[in-house]
LUMPAVEX-933860 format. One record per residue (C-alpha): chain; x, y, z; residue in three letters; residue number from 1. Coordinates in nm, 4 decimals, padded with zeros to 6 digits. Layout:
<atom unit="A" east="X" north="Y" up="Z" code="ALA" pos="NUM"/>
...
//
This chain:
<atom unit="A" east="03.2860" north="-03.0225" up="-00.0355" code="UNK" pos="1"/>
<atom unit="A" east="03.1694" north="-02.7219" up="00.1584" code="UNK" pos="2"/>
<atom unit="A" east="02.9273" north="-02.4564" up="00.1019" code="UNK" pos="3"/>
<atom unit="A" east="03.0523" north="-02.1363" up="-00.0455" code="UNK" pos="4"/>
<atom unit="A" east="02.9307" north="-01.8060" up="00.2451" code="UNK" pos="5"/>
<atom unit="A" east="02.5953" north="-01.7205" up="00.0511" code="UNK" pos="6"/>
<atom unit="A" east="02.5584" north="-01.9638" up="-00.2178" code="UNK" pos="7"/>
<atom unit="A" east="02.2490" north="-02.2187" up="-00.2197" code="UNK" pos="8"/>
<atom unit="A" east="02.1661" north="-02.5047" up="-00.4358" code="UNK" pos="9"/>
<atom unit="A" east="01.9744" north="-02.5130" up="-00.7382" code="UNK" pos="10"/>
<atom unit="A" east="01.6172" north="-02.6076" up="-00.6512" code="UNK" pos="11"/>
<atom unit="A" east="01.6440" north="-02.8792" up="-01.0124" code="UNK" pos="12"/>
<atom unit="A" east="01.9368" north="-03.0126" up="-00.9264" code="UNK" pos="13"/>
<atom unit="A" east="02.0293" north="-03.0259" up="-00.5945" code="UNK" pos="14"/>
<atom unit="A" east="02.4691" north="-03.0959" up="-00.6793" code="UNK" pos="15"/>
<atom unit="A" east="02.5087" north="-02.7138" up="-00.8153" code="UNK" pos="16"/>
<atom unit="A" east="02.5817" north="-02.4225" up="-00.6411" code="UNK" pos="17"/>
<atom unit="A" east="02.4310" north="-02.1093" up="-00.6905" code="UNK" pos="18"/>
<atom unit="A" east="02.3976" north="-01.7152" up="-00.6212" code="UNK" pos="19"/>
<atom unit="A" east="02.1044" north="-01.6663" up="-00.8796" code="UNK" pos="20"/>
<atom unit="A" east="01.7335" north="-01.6893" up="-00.7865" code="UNK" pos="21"/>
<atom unit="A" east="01.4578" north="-01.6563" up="-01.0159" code="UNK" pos="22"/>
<atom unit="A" east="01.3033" north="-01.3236" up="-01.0425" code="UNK" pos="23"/>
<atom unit="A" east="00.9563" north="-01.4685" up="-01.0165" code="UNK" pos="24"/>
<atom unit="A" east="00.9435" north="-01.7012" up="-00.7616" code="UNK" pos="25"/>
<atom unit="A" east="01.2844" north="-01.6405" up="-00.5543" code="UNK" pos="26"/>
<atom unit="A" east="01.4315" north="-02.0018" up="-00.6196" code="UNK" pos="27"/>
<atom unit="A" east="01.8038" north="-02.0810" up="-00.6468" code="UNK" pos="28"/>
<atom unit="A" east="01.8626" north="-02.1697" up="-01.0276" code="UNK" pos="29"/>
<atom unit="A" east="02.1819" north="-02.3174" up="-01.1803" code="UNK" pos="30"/>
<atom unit="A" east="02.3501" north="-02.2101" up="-01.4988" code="UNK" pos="31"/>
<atom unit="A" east="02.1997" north="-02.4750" up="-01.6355" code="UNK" pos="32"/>
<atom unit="A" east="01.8092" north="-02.3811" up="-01.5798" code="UNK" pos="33"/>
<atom unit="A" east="01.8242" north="-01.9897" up="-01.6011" code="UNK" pos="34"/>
<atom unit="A" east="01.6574" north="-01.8672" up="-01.8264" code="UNK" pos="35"/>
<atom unit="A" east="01.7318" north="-01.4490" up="-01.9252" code="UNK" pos="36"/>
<atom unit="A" east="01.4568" north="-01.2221" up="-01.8944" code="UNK" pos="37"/>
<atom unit="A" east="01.4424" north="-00.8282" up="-01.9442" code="UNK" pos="38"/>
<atom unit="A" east="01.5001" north="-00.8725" up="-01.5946" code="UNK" pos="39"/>
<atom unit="A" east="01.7342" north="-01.0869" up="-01.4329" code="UNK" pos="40"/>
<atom unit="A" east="01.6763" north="-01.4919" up="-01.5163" code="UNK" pos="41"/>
<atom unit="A" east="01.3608" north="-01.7120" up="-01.4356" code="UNK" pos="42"/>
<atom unit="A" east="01.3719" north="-02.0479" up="-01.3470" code="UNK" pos="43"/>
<atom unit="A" east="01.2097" north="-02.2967" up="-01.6839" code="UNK" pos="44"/>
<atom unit="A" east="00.8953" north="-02.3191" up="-01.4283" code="UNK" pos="45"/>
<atom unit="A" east="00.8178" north="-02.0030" up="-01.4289" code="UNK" pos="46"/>
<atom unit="A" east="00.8603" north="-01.9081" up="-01.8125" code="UNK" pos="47"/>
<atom unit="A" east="00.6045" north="-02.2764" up="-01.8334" code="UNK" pos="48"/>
<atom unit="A" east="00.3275" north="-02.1671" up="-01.6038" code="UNK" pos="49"/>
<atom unit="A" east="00.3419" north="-01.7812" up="-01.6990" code="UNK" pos="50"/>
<atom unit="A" east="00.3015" north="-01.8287" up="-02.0494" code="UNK" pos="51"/>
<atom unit="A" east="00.1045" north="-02.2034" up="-02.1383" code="UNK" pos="52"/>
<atom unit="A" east="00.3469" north="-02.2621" up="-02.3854" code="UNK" pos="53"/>
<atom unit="A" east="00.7096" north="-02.2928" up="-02.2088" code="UNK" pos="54"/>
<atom unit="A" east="00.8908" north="-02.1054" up="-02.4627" code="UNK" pos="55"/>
<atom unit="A" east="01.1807" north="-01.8957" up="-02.3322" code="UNK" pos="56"/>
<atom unit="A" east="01.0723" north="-01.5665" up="-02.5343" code="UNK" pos="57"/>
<atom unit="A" east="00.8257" north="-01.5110" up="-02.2314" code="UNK" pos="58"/>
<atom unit="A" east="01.0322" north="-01.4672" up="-02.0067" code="UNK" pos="59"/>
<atom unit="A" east="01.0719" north="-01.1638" up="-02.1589" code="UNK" pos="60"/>
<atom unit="A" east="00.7268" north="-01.0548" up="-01.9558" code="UNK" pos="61"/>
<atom unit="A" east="00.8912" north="-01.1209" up="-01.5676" code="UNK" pos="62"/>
<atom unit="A" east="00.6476" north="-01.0853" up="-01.2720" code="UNK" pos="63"/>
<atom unit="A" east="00.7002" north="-00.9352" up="-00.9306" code="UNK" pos="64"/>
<atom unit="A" east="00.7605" north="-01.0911" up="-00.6322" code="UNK" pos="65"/>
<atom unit="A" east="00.3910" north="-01.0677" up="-00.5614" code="UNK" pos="66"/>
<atom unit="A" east="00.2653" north="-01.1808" up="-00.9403" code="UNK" pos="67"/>
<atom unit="A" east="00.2202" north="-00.8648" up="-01.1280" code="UNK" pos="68"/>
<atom unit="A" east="00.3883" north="-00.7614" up="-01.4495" code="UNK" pos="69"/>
<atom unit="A" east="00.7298" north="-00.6059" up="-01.4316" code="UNK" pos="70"/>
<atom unit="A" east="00.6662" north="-00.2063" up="-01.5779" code="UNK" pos="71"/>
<atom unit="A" east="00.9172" north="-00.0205" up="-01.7296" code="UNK" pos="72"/>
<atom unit="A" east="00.8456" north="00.2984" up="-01.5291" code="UNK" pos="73"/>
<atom unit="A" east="00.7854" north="00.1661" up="-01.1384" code="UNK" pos="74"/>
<atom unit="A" east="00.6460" north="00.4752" up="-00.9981" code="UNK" pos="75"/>
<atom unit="A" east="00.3496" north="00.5624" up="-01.2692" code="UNK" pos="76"/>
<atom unit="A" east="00.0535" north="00.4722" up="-01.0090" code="UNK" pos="77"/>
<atom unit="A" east="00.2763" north="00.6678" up="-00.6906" code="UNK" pos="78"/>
<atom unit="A" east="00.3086" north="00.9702" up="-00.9819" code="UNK" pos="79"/>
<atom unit="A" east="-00.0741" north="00.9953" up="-01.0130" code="UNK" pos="80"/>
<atom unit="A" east="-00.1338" north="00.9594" up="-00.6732" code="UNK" pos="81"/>
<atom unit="A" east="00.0895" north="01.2297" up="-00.6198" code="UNK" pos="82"/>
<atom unit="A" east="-00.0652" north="01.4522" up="-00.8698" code="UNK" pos="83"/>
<atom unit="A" east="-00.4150" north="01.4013" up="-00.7279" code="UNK" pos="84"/>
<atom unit="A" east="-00.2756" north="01.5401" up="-00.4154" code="UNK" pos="85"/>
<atom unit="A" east="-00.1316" north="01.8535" up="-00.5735" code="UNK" pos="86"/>
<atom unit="A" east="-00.4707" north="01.9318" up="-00.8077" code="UNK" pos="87"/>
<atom unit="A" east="-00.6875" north="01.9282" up="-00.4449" code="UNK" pos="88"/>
<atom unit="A" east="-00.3895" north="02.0692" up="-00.2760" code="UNK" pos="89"/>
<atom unit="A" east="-00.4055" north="02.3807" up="-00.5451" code="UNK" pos="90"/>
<atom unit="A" east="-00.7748" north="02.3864" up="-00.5261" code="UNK" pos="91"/>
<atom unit="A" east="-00.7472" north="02.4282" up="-00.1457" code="UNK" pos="92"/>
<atom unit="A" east="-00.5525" north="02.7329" up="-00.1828" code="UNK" pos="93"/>
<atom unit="A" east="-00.7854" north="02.8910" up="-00.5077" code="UNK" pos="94"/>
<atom unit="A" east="-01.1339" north="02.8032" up="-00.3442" code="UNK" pos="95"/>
<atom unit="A" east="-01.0372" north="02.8062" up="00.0439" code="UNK" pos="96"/>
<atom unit="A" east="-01.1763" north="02.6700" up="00.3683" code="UNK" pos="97"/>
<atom unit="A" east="-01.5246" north="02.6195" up="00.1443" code="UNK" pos="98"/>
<atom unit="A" east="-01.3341" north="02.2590" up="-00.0098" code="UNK" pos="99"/>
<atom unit="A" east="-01.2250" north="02.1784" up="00.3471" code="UNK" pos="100"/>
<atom unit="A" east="-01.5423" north="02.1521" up="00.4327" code="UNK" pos="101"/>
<atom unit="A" east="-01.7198" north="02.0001" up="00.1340" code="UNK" pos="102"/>
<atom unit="A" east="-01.3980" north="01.6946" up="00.1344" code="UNK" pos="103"/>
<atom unit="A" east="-01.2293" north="01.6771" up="00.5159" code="UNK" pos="104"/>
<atom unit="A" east="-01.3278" north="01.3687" up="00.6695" code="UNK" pos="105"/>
<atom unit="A" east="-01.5956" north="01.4297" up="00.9867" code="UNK" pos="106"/>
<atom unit="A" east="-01.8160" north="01.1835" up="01.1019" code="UNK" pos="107"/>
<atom unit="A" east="-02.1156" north="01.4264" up="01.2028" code="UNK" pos="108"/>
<atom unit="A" east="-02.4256" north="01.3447" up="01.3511" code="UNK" pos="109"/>
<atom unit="A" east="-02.5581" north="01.6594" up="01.4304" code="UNK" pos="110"/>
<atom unit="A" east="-02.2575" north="01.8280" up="01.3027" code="UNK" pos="111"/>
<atom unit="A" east="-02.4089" north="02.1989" up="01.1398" code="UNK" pos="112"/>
<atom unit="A" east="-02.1822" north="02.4261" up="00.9352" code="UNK" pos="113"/>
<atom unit="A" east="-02.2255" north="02.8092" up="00.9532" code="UNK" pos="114"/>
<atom unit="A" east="-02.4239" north="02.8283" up="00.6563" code="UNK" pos="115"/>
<atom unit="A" east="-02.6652" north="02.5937" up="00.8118" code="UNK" pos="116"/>
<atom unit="A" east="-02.5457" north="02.2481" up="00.6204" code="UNK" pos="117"/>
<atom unit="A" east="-02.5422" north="01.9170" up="00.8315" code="UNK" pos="118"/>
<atom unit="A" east="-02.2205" north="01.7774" up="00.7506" code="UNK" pos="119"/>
<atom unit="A" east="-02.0502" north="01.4290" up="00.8021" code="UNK" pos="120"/>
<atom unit="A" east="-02.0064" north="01.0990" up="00.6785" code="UNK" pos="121"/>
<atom unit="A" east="-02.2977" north="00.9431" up="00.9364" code="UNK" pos="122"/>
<atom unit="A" east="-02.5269" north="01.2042" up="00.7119" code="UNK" pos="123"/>
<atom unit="A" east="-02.4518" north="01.0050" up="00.3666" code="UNK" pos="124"/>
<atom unit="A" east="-02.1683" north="01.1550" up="00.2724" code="UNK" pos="125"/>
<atom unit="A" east="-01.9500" north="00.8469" up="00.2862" code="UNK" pos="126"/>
<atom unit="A" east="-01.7385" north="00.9962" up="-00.0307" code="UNK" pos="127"/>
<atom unit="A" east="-01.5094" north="01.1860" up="00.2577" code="UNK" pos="128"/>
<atom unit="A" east="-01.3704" north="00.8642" up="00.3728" code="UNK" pos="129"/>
<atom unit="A" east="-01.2065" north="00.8853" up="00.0356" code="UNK" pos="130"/>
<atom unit="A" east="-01.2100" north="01.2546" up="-00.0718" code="UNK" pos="131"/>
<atom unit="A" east="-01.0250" north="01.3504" up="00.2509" code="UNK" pos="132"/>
<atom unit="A" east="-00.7098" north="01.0914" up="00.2483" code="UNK" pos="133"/>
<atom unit="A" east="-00.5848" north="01.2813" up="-00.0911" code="UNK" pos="134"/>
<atom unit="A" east="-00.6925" north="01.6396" up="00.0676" code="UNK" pos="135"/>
<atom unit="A" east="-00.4427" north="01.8977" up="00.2477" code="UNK" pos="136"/>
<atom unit="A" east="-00.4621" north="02.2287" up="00.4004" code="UNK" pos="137"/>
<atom unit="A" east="-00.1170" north="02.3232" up="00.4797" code="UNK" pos="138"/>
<atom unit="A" east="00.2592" north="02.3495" up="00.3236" code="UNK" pos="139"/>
<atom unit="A" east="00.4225" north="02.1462" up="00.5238" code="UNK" pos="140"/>
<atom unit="A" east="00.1733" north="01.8824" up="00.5885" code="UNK" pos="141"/>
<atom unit="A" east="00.1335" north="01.8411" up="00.2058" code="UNK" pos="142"/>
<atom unit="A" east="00.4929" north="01.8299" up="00.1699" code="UNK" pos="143"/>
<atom unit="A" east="00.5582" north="01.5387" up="00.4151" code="UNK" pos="144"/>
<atom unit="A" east="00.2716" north="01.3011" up="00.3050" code="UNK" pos="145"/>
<atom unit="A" east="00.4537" north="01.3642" up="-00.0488" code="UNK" pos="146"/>
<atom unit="A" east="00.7849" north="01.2957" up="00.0034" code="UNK" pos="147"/>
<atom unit="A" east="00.7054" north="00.9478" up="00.2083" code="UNK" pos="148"/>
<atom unit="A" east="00.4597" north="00.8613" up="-00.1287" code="UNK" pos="149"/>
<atom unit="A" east="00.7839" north="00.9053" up="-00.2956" code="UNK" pos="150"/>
<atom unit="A" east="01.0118" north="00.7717" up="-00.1776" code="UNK" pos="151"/>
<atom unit="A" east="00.8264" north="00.4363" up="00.0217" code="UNK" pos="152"/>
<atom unit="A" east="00.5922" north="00.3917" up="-00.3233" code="UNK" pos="153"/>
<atom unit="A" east="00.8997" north="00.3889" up="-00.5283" code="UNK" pos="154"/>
<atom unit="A" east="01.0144" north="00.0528" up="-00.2613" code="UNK" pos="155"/>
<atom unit="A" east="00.6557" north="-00.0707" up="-00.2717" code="UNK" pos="156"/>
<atom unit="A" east="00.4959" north="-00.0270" up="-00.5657" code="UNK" pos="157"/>
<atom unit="A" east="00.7932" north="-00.2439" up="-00.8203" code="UNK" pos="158"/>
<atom unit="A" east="00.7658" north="-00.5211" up="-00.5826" code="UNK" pos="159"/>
<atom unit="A" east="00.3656" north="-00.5302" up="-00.6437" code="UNK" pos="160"/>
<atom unit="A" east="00.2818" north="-00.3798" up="-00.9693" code="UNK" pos="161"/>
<atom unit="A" east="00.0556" north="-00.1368" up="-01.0526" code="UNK" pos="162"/>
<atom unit="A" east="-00.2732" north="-00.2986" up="-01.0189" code="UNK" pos="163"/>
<atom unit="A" east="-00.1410" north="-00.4225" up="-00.6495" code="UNK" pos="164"/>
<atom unit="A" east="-00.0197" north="-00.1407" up="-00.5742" code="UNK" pos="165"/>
<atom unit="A" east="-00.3422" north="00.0932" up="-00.6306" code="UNK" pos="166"/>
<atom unit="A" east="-00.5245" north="-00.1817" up="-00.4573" code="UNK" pos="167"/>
<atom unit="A" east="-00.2832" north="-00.1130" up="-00.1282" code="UNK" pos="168"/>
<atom unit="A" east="-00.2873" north="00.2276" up="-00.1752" code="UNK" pos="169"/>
<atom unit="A" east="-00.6967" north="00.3011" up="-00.1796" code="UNK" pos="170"/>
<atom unit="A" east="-00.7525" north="00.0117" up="00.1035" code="UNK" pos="171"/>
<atom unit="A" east="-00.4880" north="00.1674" up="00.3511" code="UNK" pos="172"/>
<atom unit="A" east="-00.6649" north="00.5258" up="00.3215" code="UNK" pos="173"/>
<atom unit="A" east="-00.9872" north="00.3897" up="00.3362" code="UNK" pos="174"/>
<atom unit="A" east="-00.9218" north="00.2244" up="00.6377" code="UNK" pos="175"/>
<atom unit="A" east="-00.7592" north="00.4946" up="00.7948" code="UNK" pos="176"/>
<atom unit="A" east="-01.0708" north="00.6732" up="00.7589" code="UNK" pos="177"/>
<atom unit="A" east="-01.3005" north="00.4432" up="00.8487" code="UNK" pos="178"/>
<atom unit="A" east="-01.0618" north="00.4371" up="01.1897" code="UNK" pos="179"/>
<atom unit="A" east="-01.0472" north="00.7742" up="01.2334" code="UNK" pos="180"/>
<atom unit="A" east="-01.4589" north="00.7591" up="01.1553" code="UNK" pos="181"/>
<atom unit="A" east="-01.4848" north="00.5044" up="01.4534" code="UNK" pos="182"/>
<atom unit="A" east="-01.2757" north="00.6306" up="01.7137" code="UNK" pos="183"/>
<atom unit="A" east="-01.2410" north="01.0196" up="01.6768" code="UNK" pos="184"/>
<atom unit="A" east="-01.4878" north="01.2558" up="01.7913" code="UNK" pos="185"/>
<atom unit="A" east="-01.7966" north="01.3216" up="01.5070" code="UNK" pos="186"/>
<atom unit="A" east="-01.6803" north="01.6946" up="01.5118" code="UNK" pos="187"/>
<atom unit="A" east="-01.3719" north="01.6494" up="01.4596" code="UNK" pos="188"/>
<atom unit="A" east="-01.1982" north="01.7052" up="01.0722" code="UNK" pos="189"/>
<atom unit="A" east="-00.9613" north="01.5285" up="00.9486" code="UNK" pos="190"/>
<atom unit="A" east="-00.7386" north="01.4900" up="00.6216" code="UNK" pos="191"/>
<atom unit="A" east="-00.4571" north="01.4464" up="00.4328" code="UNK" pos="192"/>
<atom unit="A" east="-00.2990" north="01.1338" up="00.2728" code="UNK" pos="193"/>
<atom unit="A" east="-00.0745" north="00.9985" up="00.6522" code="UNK" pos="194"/>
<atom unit="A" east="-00.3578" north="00.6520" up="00.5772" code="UNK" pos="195"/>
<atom unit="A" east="-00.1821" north="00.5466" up="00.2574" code="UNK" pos="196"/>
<atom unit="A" east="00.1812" north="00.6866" up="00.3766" code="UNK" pos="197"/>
<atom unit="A" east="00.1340" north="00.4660" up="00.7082" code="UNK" pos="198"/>
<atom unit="A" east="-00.0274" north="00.1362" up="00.4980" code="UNK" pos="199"/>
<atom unit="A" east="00.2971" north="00.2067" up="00.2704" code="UNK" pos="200"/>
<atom unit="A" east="00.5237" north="00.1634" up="00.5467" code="UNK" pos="201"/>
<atom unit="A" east="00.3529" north="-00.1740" up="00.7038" code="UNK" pos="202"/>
<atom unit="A" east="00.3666" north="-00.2989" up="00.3301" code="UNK" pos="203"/>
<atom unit="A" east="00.7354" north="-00.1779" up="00.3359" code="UNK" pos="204"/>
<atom unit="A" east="00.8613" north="-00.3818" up="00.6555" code="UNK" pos="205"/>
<atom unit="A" east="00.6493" north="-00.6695" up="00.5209" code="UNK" pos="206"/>
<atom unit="A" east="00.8651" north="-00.6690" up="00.1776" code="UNK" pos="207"/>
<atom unit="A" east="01.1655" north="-00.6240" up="00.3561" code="UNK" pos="208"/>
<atom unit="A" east="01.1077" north="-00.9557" up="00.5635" code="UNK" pos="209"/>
<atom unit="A" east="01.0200" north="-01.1551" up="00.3117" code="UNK" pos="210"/>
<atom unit="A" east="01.3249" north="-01.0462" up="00.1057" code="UNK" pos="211"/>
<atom unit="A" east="01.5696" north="-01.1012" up="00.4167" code="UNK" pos="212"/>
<atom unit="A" east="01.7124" north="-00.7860" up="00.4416" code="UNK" pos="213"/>
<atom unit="A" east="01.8179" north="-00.6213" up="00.7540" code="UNK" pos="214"/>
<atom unit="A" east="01.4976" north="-00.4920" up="00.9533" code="UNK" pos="215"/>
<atom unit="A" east="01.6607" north="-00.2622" up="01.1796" code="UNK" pos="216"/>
<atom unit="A" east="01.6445" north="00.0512" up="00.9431" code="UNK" pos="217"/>
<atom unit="A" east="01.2952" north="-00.0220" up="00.8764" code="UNK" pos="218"/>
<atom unit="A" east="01.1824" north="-00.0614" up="01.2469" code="UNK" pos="219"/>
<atom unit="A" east="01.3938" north="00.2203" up="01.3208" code="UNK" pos="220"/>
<atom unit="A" east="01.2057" north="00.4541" up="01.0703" code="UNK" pos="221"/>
<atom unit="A" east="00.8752" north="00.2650" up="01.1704" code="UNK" pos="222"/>
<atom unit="A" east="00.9554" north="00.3677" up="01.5498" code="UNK" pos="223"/>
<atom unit="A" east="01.0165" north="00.6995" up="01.5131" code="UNK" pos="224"/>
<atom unit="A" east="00.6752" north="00.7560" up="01.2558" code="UNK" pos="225"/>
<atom unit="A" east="00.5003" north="00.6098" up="01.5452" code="UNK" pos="226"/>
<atom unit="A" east="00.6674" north="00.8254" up="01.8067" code="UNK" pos="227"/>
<atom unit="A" east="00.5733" north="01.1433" up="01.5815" code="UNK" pos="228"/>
<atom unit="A" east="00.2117" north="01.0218" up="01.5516" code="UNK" pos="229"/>
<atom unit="A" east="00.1553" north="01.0621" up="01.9520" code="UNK" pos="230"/>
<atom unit="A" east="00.3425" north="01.3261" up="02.0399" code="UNK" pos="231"/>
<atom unit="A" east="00.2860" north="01.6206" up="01.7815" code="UNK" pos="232"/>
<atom unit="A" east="-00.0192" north="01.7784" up="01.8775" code="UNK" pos="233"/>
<atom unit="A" east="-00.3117" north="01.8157" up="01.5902" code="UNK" pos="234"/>
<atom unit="A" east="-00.2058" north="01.4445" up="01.4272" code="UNK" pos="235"/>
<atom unit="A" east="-00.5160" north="01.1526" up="01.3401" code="UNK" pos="236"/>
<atom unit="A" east="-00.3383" north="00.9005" up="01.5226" code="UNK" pos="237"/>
<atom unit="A" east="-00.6305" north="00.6549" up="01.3987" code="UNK" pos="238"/>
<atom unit="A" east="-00.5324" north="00.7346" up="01.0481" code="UNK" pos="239"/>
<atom unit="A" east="-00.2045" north="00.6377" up="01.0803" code="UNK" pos="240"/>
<atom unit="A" east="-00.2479" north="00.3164" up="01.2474" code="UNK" pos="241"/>
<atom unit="A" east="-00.5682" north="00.2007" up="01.0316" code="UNK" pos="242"/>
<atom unit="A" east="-00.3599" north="00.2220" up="00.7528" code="UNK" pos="243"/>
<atom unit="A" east="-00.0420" north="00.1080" up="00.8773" code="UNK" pos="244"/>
<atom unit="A" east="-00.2343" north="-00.2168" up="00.9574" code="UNK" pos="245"/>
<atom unit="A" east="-00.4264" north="-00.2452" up="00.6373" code="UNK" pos="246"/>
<atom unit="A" east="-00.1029" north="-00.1964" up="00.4811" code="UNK" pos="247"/>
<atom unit="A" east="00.0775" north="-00.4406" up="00.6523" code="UNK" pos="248"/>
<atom unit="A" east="-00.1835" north="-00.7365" up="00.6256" code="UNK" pos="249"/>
<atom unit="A" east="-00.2616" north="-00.6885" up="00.2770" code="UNK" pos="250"/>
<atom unit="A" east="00.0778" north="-00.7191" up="00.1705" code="UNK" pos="251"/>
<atom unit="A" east="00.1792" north="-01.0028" up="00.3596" code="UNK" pos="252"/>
<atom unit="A" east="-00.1340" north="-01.1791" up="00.1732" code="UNK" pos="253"/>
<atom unit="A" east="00.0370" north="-01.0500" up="-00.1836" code="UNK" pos="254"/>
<atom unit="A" east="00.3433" north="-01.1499" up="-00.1139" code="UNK" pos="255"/>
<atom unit="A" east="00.2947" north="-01.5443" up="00.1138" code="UNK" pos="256"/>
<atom unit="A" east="-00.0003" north="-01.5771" up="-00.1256" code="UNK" pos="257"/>
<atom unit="A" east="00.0198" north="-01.9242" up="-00.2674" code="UNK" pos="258"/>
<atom unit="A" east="00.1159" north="-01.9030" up="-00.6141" code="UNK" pos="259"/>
<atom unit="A" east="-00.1606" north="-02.1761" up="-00.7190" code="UNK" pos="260"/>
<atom unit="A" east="-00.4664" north="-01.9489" up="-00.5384" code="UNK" pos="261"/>
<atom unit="A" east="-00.2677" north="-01.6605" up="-00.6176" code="UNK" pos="262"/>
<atom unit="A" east="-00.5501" north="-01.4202" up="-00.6897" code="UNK" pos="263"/>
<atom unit="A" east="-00.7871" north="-01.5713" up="-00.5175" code="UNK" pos="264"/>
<atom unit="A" east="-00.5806" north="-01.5403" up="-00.1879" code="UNK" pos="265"/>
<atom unit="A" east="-00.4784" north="-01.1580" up="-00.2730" code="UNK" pos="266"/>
<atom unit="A" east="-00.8375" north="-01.0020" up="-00.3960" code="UNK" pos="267"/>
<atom unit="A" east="-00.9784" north="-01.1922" up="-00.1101" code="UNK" pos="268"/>
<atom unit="A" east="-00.7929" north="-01.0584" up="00.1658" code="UNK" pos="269"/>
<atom unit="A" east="-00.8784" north="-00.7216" up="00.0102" code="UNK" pos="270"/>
<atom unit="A" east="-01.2418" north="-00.7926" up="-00.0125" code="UNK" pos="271"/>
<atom unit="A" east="-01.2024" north="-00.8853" up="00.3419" code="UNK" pos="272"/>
<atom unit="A" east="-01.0404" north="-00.5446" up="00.4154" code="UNK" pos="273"/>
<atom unit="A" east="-01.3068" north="-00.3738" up="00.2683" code="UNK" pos="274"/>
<atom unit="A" east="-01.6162" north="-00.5641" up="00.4115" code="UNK" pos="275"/>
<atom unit="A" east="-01.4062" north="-00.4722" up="00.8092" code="UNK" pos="276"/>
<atom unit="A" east="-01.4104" north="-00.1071" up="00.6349" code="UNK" pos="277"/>
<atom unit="A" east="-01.7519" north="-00.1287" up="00.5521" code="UNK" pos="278"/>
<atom unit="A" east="-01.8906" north="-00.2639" up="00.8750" code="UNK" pos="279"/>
<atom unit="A" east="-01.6902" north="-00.0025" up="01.1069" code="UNK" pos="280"/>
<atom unit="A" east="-01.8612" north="00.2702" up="00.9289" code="UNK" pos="281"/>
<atom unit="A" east="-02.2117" north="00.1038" up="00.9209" code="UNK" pos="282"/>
<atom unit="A" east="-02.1481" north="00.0511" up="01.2982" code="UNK" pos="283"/>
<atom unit="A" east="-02.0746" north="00.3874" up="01.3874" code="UNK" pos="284"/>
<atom unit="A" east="-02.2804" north="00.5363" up="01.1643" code="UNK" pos="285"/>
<atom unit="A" east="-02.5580" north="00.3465" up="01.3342" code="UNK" pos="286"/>
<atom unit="A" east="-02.4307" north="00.5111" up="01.6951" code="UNK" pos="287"/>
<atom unit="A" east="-02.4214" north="00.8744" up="01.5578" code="UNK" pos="288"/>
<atom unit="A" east="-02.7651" north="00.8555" up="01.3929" code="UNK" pos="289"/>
//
């Protein structure tokens, strides 16, 4: 007998047909193995290995597709990242150009503010590699980084889970500033949260290839984010593509992780991430000083 268009076979037994994957792992189950979770069904595997004791109540506790628990709201961290940006963003317009200064990223060496303060991240100040990717100045630049947050965190961050997600999130604006730090001039400011936006998007076209869906919107949107990036004057080009690659490679290690070094494989390509982070800024720290 033929196929059915769309339908695979069960992964335990190989004569039934199937539309159903588990939630967990993405195999083709039978009627016969699912198992029904609070979402979806798991494969008997999966309900074994996630709770030591292979009873089918634990399936009640389903994982995403890159191993972290299934929350009931799936935007919580994207919500608080989001309200970080609006308390700075408020504070910006109470206290004035004075924040700017004291949180835009600048990499300095020699760089003096008005008052007489040396300034910059090669003076110690490594905190605005941070402060500045959650920092804005202006309406409509505040307004942008937020609505991509939204809307590509509320893709992202249910596919990763929380703990993931923040994990994505602080390692795509980090190394968008540590980019920017390298290759824009030391006097230069920067800020605003474009880093994590960008690393949202590489972690979005990652997600979407390993679920098999069609890539064509996403390197459409991809493309034209790009195409804005070099041609609108005033825009941290370095930002956006230190983050969009951050983003990119540290989801495709969450999600093609192997799920016996799961962890290991994940925190270790972010530890990597980090330690590249950490030596671009030593290095050019080292040239400005």
């Amino acid at each position: 007998m033929d196929t059915q268009p769309g339908l695979v076979r069960c992964y335990r037994h190989p004569e039934a047909e199937t539309g159903i994957r588990c939630t967990r792992c993405e195999r083709p189950i039978c009627t016969q193995c699912m198992i029904s979770a609070s979402v979806g069904f798991q494969c008997p595997e999966c309900v074994r290995n996630g709770s030591g004791t292979g009873h089918a109540s634990d399936a009640n506790q389903p994982r995403t597709l890159a191993g972290g628990r299934v929350a009931a709201d799936g935007r919580l961290v994207t919500k608080v990242l989001i309200l970080i940006n609006l308390a700075l963003f408020i504070a910006v317009q109470v206290v004035g150009d004075r924040l700017v200064d004291d949180l835009a990223l600048i990499g300095g060496g020699g760089v003096i503010l008005p008052t007489g303060e040396p300034v910059g991240v090669a003076e110690g100040e490594w905190y605005r590699l941070l402060t500045s990717a959650f920092l804005h100045q202006e309406i409509p630049h505040f307004l942008f980084n937020m609505l991509g947050l939204w809307v590509i965190g509320g893709i992202v961050e249910p596919e990763l889970g929380r703990i993931r997600y923040a994990a994505l999130c602080l390692l795509a604006g980090l190394s968008g500033s540590a980019l920017a730090y390298l290759l824009s001039p030391h006097n230069q400011f920067s800020l605003g949260a474009s880093g994590i936006v960008y690393g949202l998007l590489g972690a979005w076209a990652v997600l979407a290839r390993r679920r098999r869906h069609d890539m064509r919107p996403v390197f459409l949107f991809v493309a034209l984010s790009l195409l804005l990036t070099f041609t609108r004057p005033g825009i941290s080009w370095q930002a956006h593509i230190g983050g969009l690659v951050a983003g990119a490679l540290v989801t495709y290690a969450m999600v093609h992780a192997p799920r016996a070094r799961r962890d290991l494989v994940q925190y270790g390509v972010c530890l990597l991430v980090l330690l590249v982070d950490l030596g671009i800024v030593l290095a050019r720290t080292a040239a400005l000083t």
